[in-house]
N, C-alpha and C positions, 0 to 999 in steps of 0.2 A: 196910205189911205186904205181901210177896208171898210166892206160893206157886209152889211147882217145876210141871213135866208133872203133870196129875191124871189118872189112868188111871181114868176111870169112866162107864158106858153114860150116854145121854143123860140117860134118864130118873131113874137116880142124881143126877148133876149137878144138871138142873134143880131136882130136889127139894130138895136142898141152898140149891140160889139163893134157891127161890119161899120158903127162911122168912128170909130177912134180905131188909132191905128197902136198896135202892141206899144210898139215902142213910147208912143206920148203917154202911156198910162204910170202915174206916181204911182207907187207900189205895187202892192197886188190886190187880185178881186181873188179872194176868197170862198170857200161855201156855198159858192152859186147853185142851187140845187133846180135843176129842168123837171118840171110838174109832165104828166103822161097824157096830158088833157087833148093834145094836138098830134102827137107824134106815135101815138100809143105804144109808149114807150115807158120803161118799169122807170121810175126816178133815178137821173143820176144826176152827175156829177160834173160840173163845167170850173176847172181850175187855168184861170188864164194873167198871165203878166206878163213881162218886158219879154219871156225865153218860154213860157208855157202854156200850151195847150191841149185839155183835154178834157174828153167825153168818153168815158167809159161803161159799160156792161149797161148799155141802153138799145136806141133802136133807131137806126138813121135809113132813113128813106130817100129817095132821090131828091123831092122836096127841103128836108133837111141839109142834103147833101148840097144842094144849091147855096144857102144860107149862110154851112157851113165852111164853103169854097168864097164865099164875099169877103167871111172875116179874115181867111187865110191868104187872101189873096193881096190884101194891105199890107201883111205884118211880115215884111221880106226879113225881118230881123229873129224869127224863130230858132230857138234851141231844142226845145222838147216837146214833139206831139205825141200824144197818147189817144187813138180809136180803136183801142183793141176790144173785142166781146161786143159788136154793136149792129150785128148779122147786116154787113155793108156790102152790097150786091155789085156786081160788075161795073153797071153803070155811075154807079153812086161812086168807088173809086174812082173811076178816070174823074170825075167832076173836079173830085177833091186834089188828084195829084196834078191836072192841069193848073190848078190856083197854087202850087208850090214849085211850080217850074222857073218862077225868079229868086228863088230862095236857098241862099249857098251854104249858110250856117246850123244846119240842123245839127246834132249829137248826138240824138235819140229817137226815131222813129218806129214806132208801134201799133203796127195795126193787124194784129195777132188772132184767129179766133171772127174771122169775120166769112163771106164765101166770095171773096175776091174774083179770082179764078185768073187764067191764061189771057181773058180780051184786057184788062188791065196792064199788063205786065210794061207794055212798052211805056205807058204815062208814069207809071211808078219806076221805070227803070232812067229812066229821064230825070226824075226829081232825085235819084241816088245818086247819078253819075256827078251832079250838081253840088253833090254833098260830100267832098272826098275825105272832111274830118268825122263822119259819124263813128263813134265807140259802142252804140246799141242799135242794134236791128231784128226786129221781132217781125215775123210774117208766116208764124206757124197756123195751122189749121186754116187753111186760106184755099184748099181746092186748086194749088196751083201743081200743073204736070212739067215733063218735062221741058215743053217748048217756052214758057214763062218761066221756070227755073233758069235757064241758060241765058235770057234774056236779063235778067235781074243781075245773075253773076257777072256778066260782062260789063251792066254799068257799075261792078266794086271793083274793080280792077285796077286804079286808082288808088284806092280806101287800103290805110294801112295802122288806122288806128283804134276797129275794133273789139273789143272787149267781151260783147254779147253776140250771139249771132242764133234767129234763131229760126230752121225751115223744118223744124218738125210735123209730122201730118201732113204732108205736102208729100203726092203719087210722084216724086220726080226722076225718080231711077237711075239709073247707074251712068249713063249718058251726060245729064246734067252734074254728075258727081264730079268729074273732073274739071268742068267750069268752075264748080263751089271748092275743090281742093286748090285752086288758082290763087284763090282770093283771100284762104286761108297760109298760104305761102307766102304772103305779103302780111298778114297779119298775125303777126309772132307774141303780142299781146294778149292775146286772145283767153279768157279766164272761164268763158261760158260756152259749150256747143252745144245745140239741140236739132239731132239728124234721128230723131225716133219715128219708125213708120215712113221712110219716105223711099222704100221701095230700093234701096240701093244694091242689095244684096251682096254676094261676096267682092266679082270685079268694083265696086262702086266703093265699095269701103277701102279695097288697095287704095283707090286713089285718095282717097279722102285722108287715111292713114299717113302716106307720102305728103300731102298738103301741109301737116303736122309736126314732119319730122325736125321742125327745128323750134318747135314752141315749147316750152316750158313755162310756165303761167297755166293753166287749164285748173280750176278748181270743178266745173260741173262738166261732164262728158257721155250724155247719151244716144244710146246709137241701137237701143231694142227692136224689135220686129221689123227685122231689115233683112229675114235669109243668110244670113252672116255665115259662111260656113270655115272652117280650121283652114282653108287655104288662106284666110286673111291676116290669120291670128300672130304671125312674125310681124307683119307690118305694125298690127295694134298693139303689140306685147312690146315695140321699138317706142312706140309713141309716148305709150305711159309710163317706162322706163325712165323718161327726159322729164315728165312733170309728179316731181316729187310733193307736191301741194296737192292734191289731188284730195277732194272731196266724196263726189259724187259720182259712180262710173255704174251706168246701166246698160247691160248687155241682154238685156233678156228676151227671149221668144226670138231667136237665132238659131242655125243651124250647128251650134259647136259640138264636139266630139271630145271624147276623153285627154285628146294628144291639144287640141285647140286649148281647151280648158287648163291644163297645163302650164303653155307657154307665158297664156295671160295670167295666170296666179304668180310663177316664176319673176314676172315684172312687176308685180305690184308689191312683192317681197322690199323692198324699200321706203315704201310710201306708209307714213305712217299718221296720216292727217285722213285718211280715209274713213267717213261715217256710214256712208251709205251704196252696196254693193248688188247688183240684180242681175242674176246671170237667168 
C-alpha cells in the first residue's frame, strides 16, 4: 500500500499514526510530507513502516514531541529511527526516549545535530542498554559533556555489533574517553568513528586508540580538533596499521609535531584505499 503527498498539520498526521500500530501497517507510507502550518517548522519528511521512522531537518517542540512519543510508543517492533537535525531540546528527548523504553529491536538510532544535552542521558541511556543489536548510533552535535557521555557508554557495554558510532561535537573529554574506548573493544566491527571536537586531547585519544587495537574494518576515522599531541601518535599509528581499508582519516587542528607526523605517515604507508586525509 502507498499513499500520494498528505497535506496535513503535524498534529493531524501524528494522530492518524499514534492509532495503527507500525507493525499492522501493509507496506509502507511513503512521501509523507509535514506542512510548517502548526510546528513552524521548515517541511519534512515522515518515512514510516513495519521498521521505520523518521522525521528529519525539521522542528520538534515538546508539543510535537508528545505526539511524536504516542506513535512510538505502540510500535515496540521498531528498527530504524531517524531525528536527527530537528533542534530537540532536553525535555523533548526524555519524552521521546521514555516512549522507546519497551522497545528491544532498534538497529539504527539517530538523533544527531539536535541540543539534547546531559538532563537526557539517562532516558536515552535506558533505551540503548535495551537495544544490544544496534549497528548505527548517531548522537553527534548533541551538547552532551562528560557526565552524559559516560552515562550513554555504559548502557553500550553490551553492544557488540556496531558499525557507525557517532559522538562528534560533543564537550566529553578525556574522562568519558575511556568509557567509549570500552565499547569500542567490544565492537571490532566497527567501519565508521566520528570522535571530532569532543575534547579528548592527547590522554583521551591513548585510550580511544587502545579501544581500537583489535579492529580492522574502519573505513571513516575522525578524530580532528581534539589537542592531539605526538604522545598519542604510536597508539594511533598501531591502529591504522591493522585497518588496511581505510578511507577517510582526519586529524586536523591537533597538536602533532614533526616526530608525531611521522609515525602516522609511517602507518598508513600500506593503506591503499585512502581518498581522503586532514592533518
Amino acid at each position: 500500500w502507498r499513499s500520494g503527498p498528505y497535506e496535513a498539520s503535524w498534529r493531524q498526521l501524528l494522530k492518524a499514526l499514534r492509532e495503527v500500530s507500525l507493525f499492522q501497517l501493509a507496506g509502507r507510507l511513503e512521501g509523507l510530507l509535514l506542512p510548517s502550518a502548526e510546528s513552524s517548522a521548515k517541511e519534512g519528511e515522515l518515512l514510516q513502516s513495519s521498521q521505520v521512522f523518521s522525521i528529519t531537518e525539521s522542528s520538534i517542540g515538546e508539543k510535537e514531541a508528545n505526539d511524536i512519543a504516542d506513535v512510538l510508543c505502540h510500535n515496540t517492533e521498531l528498527q530504524e529511527l531517524y531525528l536527527y537535525n530537528n533542534k530537540i531540546q532536553t525535555a523533548s528527548a526524555i519524552k521521546i526516549a521514555k516512549a522507546l523504553q519497551n522497545t528491544s529491536t532498534l538497529t539504527k538510532f539517530s538523533v544527531g545535530a539536535n541540543n539534547i544535552g546531559d538532563g537526557a542521558a539517562d532516558d536515552i541511556a535506558i533505551v540503548l542498554s535495551h537495544n544490544i543489536q544496534l549497528q548505527e548510533l548517531h548522537l553527534h552535535n548533541n551538547n552532551f559533556r562528560t557526565a552524559g557521555a559516560i552515562k550513554i557508554a555504559r548502557a553500550l557495554q553490551n553492544t557488540s555489533m556496531l558499525t557507525k558510532f557517532s559522538v562528534g561535537g560533543n564537550n566529553i573529554g578525556a574522562k568519558a574517553a575511556g568509557y567509549i574506548a570500552n565499547v569500542l573493544a567490544h565492537n571490532m566491527q566497527l567501519q565508521e568513528l566520528y570522535l571530532h571536537n569532543t575534547n579528548l586531547q592527547t590522554a583521551g585519544a591513548i585510550k580511544i586508540a587502545q579501544g581500537l587495537q583489535n579492529t580492522s574494518t574502519l573505513t571513516i576515522f575522525t578524530i580532528g580538533g581534539n589537542d592531539i599531541g605526538d604522545e598519542a601518535a604510536d597508539e594511533i599509528a598501531e591502529v591504522l596499521s591493522h585497518n588496511t581499508v581505510l578511507q577517510e582519516l582526519h586529524l586536523n587542528n591537533n597538536n602533532w609535531q614533526t616526530a608525531g607526523i611521522m609515525k602516522i605517515k609511517r602507518a598508513l604507508q600500506n593503506i591503499s584505499t585512502l581518498k581522503t586525509l586532514q592533518w
